[in-house]
C-alpha positions in Angstrom: 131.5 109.4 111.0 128.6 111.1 110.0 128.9 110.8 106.2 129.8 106.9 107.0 126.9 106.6 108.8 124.4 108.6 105.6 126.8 106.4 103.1 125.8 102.8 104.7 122.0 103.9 105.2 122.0 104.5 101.6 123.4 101.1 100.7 121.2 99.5 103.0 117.8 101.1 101.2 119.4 100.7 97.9 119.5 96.5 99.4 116.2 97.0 100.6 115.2 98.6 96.6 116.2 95.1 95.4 114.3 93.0 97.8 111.2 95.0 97.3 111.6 94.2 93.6 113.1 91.1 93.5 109.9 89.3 92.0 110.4 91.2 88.8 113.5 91.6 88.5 115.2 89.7 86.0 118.9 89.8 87.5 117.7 88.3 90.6 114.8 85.8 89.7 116.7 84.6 86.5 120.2 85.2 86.1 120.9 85.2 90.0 118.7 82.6 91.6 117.5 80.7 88.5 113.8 79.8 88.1 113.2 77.5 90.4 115.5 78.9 93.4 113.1 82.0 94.5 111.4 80.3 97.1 114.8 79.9 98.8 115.9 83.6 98.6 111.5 84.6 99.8 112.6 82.3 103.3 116.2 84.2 103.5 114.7 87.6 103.5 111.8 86.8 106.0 114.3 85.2 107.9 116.8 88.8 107.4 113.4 90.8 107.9 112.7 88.7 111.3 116.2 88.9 113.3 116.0 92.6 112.4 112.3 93.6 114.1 113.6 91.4 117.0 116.9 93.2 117.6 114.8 96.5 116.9 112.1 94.7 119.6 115.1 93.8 121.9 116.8 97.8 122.1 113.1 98.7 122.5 111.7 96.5 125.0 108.2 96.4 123.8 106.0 96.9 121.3 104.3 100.5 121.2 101.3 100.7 118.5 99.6 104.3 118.0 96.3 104.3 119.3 94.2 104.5 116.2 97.0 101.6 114.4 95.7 99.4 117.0 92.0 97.8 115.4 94.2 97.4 112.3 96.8 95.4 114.7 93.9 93.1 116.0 92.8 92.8 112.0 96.3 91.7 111.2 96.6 89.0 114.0 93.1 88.0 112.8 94.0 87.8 109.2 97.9 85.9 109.8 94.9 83.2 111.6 92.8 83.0 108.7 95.8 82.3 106.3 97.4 79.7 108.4 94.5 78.1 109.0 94.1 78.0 105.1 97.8 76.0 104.4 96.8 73.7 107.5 93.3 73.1 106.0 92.9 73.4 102.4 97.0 73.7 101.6 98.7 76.3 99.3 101.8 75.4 98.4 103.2 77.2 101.5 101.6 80.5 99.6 99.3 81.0 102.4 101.7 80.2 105.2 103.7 83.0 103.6 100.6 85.5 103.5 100.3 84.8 107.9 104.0 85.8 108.0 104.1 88.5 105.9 101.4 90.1 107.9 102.3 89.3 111.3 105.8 91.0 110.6 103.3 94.1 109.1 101.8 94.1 112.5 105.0 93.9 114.3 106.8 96.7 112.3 103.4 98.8 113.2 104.9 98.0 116.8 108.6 99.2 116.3 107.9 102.8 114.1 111.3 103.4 113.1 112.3 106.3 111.2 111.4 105.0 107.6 111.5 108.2 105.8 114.9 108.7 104.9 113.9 105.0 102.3 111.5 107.1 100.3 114.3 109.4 99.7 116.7 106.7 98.4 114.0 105.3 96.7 113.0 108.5 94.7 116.7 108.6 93.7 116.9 105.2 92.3 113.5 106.0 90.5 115.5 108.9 88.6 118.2 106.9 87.7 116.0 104.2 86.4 114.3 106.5 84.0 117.1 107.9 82.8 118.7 104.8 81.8 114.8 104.2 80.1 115.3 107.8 78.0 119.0 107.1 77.3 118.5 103.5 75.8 115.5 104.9 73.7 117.2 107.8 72.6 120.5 105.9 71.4 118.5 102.9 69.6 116.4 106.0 67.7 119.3 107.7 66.6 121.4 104.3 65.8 118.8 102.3 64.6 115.8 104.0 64.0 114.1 102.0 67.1 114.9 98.7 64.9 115.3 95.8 67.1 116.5 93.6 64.3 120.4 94.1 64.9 120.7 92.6 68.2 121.1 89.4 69.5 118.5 87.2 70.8 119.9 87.0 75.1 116.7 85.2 76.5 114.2 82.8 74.6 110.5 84.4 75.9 109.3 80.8 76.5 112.2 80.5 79.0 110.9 83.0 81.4 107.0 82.3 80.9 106.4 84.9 78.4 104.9 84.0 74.5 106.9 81.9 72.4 107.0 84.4 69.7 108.6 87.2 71.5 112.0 87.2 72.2 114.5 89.3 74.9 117.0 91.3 73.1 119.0 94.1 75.3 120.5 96.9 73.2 123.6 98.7 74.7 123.4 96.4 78.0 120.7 99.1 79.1 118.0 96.6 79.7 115.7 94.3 77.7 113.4 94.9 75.2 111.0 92.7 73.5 111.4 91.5 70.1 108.4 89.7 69.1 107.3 88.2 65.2 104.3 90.6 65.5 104.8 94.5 64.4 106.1 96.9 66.3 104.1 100.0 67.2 105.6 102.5 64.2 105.0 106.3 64.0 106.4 108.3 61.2 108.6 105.5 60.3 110.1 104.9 63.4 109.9 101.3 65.0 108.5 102.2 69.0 109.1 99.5 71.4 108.5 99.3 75.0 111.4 99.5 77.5 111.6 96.6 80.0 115.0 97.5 81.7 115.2 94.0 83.7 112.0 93.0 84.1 109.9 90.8 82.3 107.3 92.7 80.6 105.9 96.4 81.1 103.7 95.6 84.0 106.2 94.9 86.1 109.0 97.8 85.4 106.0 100.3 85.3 104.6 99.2 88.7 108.4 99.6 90.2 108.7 102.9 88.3 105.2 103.8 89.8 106.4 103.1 93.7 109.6 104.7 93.0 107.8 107.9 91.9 105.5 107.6 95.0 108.4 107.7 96.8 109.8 110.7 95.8 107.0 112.5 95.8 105.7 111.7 99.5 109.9 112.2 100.8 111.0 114.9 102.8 112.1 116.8 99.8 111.8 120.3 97.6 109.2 121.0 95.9 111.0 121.7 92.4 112.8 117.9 93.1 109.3 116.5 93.3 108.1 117.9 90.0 111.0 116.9 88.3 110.7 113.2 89.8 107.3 113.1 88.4 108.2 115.2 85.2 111.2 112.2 84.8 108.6 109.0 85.6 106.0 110.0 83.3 108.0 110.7 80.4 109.9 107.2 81.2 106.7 105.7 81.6 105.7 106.8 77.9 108.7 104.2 76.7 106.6 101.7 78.9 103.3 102.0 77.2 101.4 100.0 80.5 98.1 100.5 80.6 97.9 99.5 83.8 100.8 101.9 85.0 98.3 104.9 82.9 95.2 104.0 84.7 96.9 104.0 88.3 97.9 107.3 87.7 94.8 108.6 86.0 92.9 106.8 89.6 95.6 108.7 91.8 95.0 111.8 89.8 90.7 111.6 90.5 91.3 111.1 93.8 93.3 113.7 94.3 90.4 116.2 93.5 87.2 113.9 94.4 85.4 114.0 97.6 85.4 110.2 98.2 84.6 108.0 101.4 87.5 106.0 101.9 85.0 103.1 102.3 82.6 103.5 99.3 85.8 104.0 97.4 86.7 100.3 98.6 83.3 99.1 97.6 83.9 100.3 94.2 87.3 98.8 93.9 86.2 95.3 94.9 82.3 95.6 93.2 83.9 96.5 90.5 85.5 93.8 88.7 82.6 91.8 89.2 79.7 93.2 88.2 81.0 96.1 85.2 84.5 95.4 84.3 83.0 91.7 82.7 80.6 93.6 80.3 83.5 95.4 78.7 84.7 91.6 76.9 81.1 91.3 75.9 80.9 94.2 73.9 84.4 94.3 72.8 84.8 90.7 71.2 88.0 89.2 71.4 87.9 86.6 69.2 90.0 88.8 66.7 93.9 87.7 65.5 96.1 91.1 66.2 97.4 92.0 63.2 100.1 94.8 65.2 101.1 95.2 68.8 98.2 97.5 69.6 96.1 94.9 68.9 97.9 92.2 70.4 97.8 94.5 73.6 94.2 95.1 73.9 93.1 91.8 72.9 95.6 90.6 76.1 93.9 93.3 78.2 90.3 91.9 77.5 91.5 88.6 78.3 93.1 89.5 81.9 89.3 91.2 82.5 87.9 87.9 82.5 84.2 86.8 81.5 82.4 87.5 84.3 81.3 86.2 88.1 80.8 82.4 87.5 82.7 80.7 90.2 80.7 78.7 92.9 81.5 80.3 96.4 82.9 78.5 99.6 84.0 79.9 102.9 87.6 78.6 102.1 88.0 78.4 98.6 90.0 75.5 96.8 93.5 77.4 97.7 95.9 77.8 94.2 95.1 75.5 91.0 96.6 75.1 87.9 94.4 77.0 85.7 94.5 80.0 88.3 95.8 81.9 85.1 93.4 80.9 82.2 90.2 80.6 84.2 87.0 82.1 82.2 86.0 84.6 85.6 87.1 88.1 87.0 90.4 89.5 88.0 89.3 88.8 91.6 89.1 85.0 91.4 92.3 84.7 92.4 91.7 86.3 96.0 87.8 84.3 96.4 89.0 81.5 94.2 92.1 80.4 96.1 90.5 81.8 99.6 86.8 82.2 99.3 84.5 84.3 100.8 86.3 84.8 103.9 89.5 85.4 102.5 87.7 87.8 100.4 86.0 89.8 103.2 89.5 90.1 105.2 91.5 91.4 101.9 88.9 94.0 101.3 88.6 95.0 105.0 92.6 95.2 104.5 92.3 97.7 101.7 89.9 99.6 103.7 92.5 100.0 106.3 95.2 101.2 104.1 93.4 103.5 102.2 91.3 105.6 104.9 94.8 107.7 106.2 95.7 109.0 103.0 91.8 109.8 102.2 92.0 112.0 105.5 95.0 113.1 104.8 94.0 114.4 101.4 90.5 116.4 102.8 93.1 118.4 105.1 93.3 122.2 104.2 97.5 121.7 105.1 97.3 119.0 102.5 100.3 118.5 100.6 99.4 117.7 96.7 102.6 116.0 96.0 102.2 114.0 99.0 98.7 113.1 98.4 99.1 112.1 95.4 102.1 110.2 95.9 100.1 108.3 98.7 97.1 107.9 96.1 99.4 106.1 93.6 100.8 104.0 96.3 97.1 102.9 97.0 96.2 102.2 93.2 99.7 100.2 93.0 98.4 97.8 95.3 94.8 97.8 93.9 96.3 97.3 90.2 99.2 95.3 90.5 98.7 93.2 94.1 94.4 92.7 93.7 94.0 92.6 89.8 96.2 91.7 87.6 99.3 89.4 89.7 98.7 86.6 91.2 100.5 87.5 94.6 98.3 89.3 96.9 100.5 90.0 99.7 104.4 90.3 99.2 107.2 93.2 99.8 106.1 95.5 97.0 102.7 95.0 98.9 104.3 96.0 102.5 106.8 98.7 101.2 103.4 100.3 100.3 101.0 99.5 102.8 104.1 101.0 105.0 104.1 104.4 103.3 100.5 104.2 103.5 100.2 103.9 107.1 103.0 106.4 108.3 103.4 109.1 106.0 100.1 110.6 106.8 100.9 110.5 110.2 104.5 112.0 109.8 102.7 114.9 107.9 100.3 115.6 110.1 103.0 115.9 113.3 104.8 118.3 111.4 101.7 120.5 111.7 101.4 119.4 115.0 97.8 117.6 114.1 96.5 114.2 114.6 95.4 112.2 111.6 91.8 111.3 113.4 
């Protein structure tokens, strides 16, 4: 009974694995659902996610939030406000309507506290296998092709999925994608390197799950020696990635891990940022170059996501989502006081602040863990990098898987030393 029991928990986080990831995730969103059919699946899991907190709320008869949860429960309540009163107002496509429920359910599951942990676990495991399926793939195209693409058939058009027409989706050994694109490979000592996508759509996206799934196993209730080799695994598939994005989250996770930092002035920084420094870099890095190889097609792409600098005329609600959300000359922030102006602004920053002030206090304790800390940090930086800059969903499952980690973890380490977070 009991290994039934352990069996169908593992099942269910391995479900859960796929619902967190489902946005990029290429066997769901394209060969599943199909482009258009998402939206349908986003509705069935808030509907799944619902029933389930209201059984949970039902066996528990009430709601019982931990004292210091309880101004972010009042924040949350404010926020899911704010965001409907955005769709009713300005209208969003239902985007914002889906921001208010996402959050009220946050708030609600801050209510019900069940025992989460045994997830991170599961989620650690699928991490490992995921990289090694990364190392194996790489290995066997080295060895049979010399890291040549050429051999393999074309199985998605790029312009088919929203990526450049030029590149094309090839997947060598049914391992998982890679693209094929008319500009040059990266080559080193003669040897084609190409970046591993497994099922997702480009690098961003498999590093940011690879990145949670190594957060995950190193924050779990686990070994020491099995939380260096989950990290020892991740990085070494995350160097068949090549995401920028996925090496400056952990090189932020790493600082903080050793800085002295107030989790509000770090905050600050994050949101001040983008739009007063991050804009100079364009300016003194033109970009009006034509890549010649994919190193330079990938940095002139990352100057373009930085934007040109703060231009956009402010409003209380902001114009909610347009069609050049993508290609607009500002910062990486204009999508959050863009679509929802300066209020919506304040209340995601305040947000952040939330999330991140645990795992700061956490971190300045002498019974500090350093896996765990830094397993927390790269949680926080995985919402900062993937969820603030550089997607254009703000709040959605990868978002609450980590905002939950970052909200109870610090508290389950600090009751095992018998302390209180505050």
């Amino acid at each position: 009974m009991v290994i039934n029991s352990t069996v169908g928990y593992f099942l269910l986080c391995v479900l859960l694995f796929f619902v967190v990831m489902y946005d990029r995730n290429l066997l769901v969103t394209y060969h599943l659902m199909g482009n258009g059919n998402v939206k349908y699946l986003v509705v069935f899991i808030l509907l799944i996610w619902g029933m389930a907190l209201t059984y949970l709320l039902t066996v528990r008869g009430r709601l019982s939030f931990l004292v210091f949860h309880r101004p972010l429960v009042l924040f949350l309540l404010l926020a899911s406000m704010f965001f409907i009163t955005h769709e009713l107002l300005i209208g969003n496509r239902l985007i914002s309507a889906k921001y208010a429920i996402l959050l009220l359910l946050l708030c609600v599951s801050l209510g019900v506290r069940q025992n989460y942990f045994f997830i991170f676990k599961v989620f650690g495991i699928i991490g490992v296998c995921l990289s090694l399926i990364i190392v194996l793939q790489q290995i066997l195209l080295l060895v049979n092709e010399n890291g040549s693409l050429s051999s393999f058939d074309i199985v998605i058009h790029g312009d088919e999925i929203g990526r450049w027409s030029a590149c094309d989706f090839v997947n060598p050994y049914g391992l998982g994608y890679f693209e094929r694109c008319t500009i040059k490979p990266i080559n080193i000592f003669g040897i084609e390197y190409n970046r591993s996508l497994l099922f997702s759509r480009e690098p961003k996206y498999i590093s940011s799950v690879l990145l949670v799934t190594m957060a995950s196993g190193l924050v779990s209730e686990s070994s020491k020696k099995w939380k260096l080799n989950i990290l020892i695994l991740h990085l070494f598939a995350l160097l068949f990635v090549m995401a920028f994005t996925a090496f400056a989250s952990i090189i932020t996770a790493f600082f903080l891990l050793y800085a002295r930092f107030y989790a509000y002035l770090f905050a600050l920084i994050a949101f001040l940022l983008p739009l007063i420094i991050t804009p100079l870099i364009s300016k003194v890095f033109p970009i009006g170059f034509e890549p010649s190889n994919m190193i330079e097609f990938r940095l002139k792409s990352g100057l373009l996501s930085l934007g040109d600098g703060f231009s956009t005329k402010l409003s209380l609600f902001g114009t909610g989502v347009t069609q050049d959300l993508r290609i607009i000359e500002d910062t990486i922030l204009y999508k959050i006081y863009g679509q929802y102006g300066v209020i919506g602004f304040i209340l995601t920053a305040m947000l952040f602040y939330f999330l991140l002030k645990d795992a700061f206090k956490y971190n300045s304790l002498h019974y500090r863990d350093k896996f765990v800390s830094f397993g927390l940090f790269i949680f926080l930086t995985c919402i900062l990098f993937f969820n603030l800059y550089f997607f254009a969903d703000i709040f959605n499952f990868y978002f609450i898987f980590s905002a939950m980690a970052l909200l109870f973890i610090p508290i389950r380490k600090c009751t095992i030393h018998h302390k209180t977070i505050l």
